[in-house]
PDB file of N, CA, C and O in Angstrom, chain B, residues numbered from 101:
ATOM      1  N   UNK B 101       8.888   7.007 -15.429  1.00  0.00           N
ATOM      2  CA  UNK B 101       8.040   7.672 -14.441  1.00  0.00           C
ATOM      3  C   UNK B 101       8.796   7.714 -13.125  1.00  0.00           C
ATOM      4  O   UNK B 101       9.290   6.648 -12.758  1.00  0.00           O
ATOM      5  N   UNK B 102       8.943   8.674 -12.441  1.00  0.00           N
ATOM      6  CA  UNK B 102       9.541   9.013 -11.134  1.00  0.00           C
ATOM      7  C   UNK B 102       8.414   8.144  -9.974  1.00  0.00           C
ATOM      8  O   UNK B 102       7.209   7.894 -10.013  1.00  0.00           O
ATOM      9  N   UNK B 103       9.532   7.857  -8.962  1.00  0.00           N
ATOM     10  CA  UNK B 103       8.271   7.382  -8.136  1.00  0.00           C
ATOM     11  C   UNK B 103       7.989   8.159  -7.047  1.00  0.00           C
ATOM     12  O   UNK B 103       7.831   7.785  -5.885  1.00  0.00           O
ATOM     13  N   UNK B 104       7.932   9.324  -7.522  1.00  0.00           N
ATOM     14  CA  UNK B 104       6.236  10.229  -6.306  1.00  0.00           C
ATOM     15  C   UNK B 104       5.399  10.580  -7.734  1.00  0.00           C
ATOM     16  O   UNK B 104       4.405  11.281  -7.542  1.00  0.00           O
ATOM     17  N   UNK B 105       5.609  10.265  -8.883  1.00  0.00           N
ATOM     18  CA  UNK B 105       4.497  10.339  -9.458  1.00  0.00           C
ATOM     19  C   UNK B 105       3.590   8.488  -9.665  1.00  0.00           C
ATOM     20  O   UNK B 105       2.410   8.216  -9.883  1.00  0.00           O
ATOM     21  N   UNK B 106       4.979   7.462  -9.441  1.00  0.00           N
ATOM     22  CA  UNK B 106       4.258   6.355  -9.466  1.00  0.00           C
ATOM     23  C   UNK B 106       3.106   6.323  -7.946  1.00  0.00           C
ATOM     24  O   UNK B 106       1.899   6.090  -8.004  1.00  0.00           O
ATOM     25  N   UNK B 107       3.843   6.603  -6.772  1.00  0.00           N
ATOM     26  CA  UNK B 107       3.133   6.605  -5.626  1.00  0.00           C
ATOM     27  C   UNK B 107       1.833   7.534  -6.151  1.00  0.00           C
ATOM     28  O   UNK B 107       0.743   7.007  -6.373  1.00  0.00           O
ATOM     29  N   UNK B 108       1.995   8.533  -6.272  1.00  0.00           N
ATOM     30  CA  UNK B 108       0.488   9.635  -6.176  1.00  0.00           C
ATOM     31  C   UNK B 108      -0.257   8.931  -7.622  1.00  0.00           C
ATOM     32  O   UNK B 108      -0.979   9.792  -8.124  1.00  0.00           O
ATOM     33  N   UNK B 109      -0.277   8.108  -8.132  1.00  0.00           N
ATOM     34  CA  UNK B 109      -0.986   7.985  -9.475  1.00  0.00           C
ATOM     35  C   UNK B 109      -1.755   6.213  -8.943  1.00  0.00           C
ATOM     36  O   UNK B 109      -2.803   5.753  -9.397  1.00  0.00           O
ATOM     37  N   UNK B 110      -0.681   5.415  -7.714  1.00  0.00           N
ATOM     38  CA  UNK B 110      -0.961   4.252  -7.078  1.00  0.00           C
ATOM     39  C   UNK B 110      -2.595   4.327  -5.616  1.00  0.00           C
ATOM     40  O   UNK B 110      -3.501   3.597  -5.215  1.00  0.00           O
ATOM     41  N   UNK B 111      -1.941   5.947  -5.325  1.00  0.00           N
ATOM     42  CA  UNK B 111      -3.071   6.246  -4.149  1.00  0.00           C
ATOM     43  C   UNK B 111      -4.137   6.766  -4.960  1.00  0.00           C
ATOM     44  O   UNK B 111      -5.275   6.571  -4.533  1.00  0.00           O
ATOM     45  N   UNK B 112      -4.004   7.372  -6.015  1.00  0.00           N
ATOM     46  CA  UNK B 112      -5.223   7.528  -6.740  1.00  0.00           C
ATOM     47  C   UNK B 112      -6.241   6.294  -7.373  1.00  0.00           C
ATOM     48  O   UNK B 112      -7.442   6.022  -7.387  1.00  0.00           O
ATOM     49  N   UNK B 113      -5.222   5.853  -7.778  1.00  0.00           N
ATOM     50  CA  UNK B 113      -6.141   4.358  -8.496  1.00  0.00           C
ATOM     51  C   UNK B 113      -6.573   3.472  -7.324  1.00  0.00           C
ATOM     52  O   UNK B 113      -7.484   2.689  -7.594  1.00  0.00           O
ATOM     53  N   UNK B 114      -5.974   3.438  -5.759  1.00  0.00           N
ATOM     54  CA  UNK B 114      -6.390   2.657  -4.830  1.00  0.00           C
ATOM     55  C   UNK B 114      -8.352   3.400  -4.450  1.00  0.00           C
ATOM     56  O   UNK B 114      -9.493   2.988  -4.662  1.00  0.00           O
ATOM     57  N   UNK B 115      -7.713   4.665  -3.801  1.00  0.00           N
ATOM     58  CA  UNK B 115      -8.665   5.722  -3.545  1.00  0.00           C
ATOM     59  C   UNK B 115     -10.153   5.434  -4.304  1.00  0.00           C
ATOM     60  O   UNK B 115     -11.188   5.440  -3.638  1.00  0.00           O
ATOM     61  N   UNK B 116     -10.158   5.161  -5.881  1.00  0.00           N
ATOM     62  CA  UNK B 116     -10.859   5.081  -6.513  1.00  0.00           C
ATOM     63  C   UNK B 116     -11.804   3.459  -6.165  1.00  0.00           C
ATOM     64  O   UNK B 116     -13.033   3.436  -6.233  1.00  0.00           O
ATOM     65  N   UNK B 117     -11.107   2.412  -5.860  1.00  0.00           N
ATOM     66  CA  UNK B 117     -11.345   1.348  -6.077  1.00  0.00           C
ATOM     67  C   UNK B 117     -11.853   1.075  -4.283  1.00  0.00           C
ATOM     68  O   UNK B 117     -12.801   0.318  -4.070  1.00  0.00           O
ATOM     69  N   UNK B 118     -11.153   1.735  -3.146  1.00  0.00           N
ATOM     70  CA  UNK B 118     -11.783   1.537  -2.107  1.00  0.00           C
ATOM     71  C   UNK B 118     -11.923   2.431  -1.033  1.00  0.00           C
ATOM     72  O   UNK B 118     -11.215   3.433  -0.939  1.00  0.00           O
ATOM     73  N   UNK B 119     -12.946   2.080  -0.071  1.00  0.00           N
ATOM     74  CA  UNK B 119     -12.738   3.364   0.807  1.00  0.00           C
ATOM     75  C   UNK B 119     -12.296   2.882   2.155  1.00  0.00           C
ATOM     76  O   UNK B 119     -12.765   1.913   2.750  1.00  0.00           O
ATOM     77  N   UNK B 120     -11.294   3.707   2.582  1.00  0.00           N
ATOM     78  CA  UNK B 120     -10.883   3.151   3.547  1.00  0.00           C
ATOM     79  C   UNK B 120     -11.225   3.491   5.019  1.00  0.00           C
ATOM     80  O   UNK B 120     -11.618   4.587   5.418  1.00  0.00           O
ATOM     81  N   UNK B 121     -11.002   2.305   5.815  1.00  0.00           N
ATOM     82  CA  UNK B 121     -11.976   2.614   7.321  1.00  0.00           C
ATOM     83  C   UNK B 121     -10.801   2.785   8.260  1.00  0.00           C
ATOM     84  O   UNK B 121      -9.947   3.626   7.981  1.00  0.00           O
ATOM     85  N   UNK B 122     -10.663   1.818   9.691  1.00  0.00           N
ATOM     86  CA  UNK B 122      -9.970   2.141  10.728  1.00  0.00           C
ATOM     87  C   UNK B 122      -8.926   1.589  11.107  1.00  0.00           C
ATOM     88  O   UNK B 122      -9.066   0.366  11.143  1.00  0.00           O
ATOM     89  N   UNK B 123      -7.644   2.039  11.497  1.00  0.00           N
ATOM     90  CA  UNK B 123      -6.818   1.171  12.048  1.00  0.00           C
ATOM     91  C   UNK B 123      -6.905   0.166  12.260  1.00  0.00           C
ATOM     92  O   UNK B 123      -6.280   0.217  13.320  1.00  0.00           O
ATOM     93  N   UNK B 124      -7.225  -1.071  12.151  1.00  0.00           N
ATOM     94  CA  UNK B 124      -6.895  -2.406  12.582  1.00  0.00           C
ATOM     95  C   UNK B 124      -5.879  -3.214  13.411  1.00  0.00           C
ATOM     96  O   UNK B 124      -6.101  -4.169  14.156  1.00  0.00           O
ATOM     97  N   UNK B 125      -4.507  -2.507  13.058  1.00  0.00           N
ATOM     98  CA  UNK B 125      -3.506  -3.286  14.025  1.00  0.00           C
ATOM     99  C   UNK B 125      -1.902  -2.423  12.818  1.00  0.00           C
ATOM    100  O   UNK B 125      -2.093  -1.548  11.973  1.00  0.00           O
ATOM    101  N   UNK B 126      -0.750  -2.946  13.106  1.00  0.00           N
ATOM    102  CA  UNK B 126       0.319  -2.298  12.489  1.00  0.00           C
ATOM    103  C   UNK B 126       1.554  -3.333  13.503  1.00  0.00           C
ATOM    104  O   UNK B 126       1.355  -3.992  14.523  1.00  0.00           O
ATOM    105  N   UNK B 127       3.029  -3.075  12.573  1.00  0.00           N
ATOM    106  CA  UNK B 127       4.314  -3.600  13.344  1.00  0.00           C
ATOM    107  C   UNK B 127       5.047  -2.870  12.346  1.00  0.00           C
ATOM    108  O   UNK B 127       4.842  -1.793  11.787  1.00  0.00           O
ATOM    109  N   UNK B 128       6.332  -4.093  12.231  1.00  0.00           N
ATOM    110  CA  UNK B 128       7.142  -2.932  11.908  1.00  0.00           C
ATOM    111  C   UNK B 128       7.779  -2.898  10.465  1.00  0.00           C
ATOM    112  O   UNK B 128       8.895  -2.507  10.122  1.00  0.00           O
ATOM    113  N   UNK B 129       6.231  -3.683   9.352  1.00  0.00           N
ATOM    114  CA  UNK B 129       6.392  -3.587   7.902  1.00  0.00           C
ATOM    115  C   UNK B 129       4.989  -2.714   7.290  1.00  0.00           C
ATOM    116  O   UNK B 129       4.395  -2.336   6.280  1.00  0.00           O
ATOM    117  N   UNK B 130       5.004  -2.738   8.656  1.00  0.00           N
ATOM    118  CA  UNK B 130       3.269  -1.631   7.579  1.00  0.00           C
ATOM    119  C   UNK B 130       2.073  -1.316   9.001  1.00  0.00           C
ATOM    120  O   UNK B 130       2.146  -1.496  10.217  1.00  0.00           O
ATOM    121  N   UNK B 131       1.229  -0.879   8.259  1.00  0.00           N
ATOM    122  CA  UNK B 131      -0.385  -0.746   8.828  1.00  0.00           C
ATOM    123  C   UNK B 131      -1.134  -1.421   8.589  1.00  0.00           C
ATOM    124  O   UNK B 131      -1.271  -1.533   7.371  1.00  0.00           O
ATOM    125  N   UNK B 132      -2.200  -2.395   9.535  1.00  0.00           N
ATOM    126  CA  UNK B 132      -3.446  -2.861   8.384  1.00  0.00           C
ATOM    127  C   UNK B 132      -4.555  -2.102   8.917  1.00  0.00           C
ATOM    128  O   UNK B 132      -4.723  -1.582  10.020  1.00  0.00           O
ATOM    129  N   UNK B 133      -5.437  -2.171   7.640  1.00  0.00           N
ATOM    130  CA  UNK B 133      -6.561  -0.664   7.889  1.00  0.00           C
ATOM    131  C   UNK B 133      -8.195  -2.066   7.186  1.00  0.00           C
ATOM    132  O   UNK B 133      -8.086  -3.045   6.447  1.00  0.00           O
ATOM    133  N   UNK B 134      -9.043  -1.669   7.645  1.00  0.00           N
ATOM    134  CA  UNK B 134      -9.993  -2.032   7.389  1.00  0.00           C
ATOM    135  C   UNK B 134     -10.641  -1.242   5.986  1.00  0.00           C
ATOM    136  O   UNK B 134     -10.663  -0.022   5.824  1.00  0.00           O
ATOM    137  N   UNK B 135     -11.068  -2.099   5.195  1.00  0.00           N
ATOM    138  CA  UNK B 135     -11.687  -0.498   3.923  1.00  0.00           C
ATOM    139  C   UNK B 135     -12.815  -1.712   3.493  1.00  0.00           C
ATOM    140  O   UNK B 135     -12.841  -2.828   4.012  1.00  0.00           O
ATOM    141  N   UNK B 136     -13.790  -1.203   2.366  1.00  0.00           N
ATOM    142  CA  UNK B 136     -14.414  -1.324   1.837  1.00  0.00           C
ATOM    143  C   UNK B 136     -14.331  -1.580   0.242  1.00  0.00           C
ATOM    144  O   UNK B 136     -14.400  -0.527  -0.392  1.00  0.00           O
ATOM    145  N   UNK B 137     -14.183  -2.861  -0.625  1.00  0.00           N
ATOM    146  CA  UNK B 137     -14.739  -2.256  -1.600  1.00  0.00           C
ATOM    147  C   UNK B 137     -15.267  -1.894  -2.348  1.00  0.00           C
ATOM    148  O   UNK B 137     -16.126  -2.660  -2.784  1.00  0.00           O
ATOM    149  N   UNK B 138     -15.185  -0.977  -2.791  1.00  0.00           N
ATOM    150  CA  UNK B 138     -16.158   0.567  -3.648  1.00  0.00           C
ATOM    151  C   UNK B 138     -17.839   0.032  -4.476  1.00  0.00           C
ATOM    152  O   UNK B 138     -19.007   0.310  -4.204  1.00  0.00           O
ATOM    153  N   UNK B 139     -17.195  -0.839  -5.563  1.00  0.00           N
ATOM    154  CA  UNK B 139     -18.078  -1.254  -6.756  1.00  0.00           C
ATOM    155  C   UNK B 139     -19.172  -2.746  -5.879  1.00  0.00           C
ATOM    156  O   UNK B 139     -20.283  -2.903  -6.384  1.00  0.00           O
ATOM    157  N   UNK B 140     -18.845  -3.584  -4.820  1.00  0.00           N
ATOM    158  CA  UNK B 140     -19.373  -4.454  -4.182  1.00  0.00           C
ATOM    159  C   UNK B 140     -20.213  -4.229  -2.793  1.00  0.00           C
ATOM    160  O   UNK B 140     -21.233  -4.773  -2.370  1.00  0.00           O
ATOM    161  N   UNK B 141     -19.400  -3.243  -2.275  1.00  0.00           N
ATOM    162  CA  UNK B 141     -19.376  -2.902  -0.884  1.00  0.00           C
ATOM    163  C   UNK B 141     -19.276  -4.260   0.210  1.00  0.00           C
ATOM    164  O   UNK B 141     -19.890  -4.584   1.227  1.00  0.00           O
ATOM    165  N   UNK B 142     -18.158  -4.847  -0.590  1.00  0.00           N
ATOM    166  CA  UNK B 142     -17.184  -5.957   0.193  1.00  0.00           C
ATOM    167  C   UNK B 142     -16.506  -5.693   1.129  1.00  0.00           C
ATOM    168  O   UNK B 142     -15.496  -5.063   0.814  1.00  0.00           O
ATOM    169  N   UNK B 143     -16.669  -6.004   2.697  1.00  0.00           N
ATOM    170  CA  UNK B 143     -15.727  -5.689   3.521  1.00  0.00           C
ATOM    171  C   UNK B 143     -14.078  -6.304   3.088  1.00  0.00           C
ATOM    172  O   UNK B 143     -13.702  -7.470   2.974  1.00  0.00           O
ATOM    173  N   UNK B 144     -13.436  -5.213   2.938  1.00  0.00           N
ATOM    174  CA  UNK B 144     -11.768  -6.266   3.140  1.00  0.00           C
ATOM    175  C   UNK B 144     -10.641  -5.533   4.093  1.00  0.00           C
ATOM    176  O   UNK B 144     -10.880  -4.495   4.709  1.00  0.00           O
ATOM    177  N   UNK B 145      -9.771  -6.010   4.114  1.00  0.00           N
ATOM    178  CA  UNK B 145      -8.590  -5.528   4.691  1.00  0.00           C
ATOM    179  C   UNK B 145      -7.434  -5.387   3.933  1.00  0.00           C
ATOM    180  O   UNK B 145      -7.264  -6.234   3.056  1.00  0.00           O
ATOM    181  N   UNK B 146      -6.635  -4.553   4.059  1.00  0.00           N
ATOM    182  CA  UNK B 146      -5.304  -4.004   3.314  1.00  0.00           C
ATOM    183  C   UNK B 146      -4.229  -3.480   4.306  1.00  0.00           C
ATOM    184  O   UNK B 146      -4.325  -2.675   5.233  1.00  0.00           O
ATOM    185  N   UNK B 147      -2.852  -4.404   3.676  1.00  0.00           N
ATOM    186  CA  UNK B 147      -1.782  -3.770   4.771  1.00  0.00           C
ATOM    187  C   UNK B 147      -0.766  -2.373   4.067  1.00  0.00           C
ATOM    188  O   UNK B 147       0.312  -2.845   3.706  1.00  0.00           O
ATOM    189  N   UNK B 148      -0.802  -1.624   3.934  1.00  0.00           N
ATOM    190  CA  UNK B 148       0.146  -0.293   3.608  1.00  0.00           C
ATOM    191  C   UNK B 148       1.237  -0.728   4.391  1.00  0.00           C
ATOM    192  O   UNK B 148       1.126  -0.690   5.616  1.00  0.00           O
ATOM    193  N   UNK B 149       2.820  -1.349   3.589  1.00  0.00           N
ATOM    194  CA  UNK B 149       3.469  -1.687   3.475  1.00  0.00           C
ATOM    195  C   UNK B 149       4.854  -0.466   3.393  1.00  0.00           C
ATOM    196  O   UNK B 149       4.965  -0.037   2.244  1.00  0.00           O
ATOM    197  N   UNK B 150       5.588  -0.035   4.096  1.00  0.00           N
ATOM    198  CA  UNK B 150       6.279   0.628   4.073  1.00  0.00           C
ATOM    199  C   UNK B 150       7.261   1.070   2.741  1.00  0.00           C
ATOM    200  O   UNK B 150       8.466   1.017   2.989  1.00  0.00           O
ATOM    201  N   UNK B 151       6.980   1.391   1.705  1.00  0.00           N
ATOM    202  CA  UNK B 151       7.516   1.715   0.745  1.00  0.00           C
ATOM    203  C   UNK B 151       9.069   1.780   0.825  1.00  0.00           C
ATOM    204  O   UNK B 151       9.640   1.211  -0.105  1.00  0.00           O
ATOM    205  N   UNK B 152       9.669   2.227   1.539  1.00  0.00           N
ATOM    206  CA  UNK B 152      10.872   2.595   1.814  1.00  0.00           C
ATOM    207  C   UNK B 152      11.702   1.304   1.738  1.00  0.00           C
ATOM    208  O   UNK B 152      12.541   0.985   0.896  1.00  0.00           O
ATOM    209  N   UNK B 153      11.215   0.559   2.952  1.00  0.00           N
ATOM    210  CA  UNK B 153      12.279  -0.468   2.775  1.00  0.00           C
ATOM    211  C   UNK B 153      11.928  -1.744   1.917  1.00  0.00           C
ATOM    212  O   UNK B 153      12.578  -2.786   1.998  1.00  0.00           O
ATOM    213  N   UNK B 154      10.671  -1.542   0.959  1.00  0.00           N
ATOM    214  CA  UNK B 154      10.617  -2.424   0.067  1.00  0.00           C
ATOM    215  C   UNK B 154      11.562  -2.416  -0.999  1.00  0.00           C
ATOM    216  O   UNK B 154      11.897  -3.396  -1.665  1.00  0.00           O
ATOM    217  N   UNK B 155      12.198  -0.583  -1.183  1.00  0.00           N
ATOM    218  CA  UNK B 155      12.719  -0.384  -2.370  1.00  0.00           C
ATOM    219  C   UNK B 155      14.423  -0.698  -1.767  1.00  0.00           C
ATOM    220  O   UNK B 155      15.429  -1.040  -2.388  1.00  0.00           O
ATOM    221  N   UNK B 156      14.219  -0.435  -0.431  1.00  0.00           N
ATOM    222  CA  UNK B 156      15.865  -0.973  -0.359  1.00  0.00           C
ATOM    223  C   UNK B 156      16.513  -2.290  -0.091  1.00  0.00           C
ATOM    224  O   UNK B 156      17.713  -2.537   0.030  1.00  0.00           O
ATOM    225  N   UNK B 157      15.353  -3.186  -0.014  1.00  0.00           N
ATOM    226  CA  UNK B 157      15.456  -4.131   0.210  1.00  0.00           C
ATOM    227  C   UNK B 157      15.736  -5.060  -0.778  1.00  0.00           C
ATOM    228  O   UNK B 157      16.436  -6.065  -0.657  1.00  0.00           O
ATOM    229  N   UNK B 158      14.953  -4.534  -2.098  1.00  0.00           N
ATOM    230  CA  UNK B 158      14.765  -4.559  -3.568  1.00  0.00           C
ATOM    231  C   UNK B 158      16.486  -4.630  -4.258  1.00  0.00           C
ATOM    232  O   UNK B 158      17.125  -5.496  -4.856  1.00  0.00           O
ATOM    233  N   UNK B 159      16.805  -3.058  -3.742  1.00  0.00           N
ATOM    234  CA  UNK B 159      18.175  -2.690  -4.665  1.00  0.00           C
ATOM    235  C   UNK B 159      19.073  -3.943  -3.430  1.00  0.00           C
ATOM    236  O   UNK B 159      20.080  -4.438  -3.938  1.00  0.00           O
ATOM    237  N   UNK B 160      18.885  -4.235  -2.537  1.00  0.00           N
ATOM    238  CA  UNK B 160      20.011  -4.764  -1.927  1.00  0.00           C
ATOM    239  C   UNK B 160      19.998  -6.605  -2.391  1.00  0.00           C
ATOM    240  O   UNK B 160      20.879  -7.378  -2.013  1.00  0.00           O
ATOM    241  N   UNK B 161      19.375  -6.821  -2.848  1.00  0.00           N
ATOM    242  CA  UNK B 161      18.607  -7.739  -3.846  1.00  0.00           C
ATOM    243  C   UNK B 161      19.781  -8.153  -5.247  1.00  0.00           C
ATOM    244  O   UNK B 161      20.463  -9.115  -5.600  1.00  0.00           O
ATOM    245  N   UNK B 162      19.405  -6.405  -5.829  1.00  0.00           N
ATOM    246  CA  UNK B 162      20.002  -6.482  -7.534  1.00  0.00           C
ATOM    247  C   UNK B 162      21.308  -6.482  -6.552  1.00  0.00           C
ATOM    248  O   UNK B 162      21.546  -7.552  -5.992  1.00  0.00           O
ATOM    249  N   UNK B 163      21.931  -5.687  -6.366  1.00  0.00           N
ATOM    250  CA  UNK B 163      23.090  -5.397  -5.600  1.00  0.00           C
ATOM    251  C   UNK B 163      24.500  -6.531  -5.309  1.00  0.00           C
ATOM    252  O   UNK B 163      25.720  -6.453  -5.453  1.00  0.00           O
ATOM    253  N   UNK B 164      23.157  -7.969  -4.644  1.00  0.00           N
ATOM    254  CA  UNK B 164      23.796  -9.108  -4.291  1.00  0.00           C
ATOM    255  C   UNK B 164      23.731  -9.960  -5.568  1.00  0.00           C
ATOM    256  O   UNK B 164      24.087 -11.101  -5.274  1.00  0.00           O
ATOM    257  N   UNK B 165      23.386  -9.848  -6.996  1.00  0.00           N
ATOM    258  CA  UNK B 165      23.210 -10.849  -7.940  1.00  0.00           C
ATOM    259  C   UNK B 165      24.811 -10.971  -8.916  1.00  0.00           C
ATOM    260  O   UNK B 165      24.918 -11.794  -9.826  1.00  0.00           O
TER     261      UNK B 165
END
């Protein structure tokens, strides 16, 4: 699986499971957003994590083994 189909198939299954509310705060590994979730209507929080440098951070990882 390519990953803009892993990403768009990850925001779908999130989407489904919560709804998301307002900015909360952010630096310089992500966003945190206030959401809801869906099936409880549990307040929680979630940080959206910069994809990018998880994956290069990842290969620089295998890279060094």
């Amino acid at each position: 699986m390519n990953m803009s189909l892993c990403v768009e198939y990850s925001r779908k299954l999130f989407d489904s499971l919560y709804e998301v509310g307002q900015v909360l705060g952010g630096g310089g590994f992500g966003t945190v957003y206030s959401a809801k979730r869906r099936y409880d209507d549990l307040p929680v929080s979630y940080r959206f994590a910069f994809i990018i440098i998880i994956i290069y951070l990842h290969e620089m990882v295998i890279d060094n083994s």
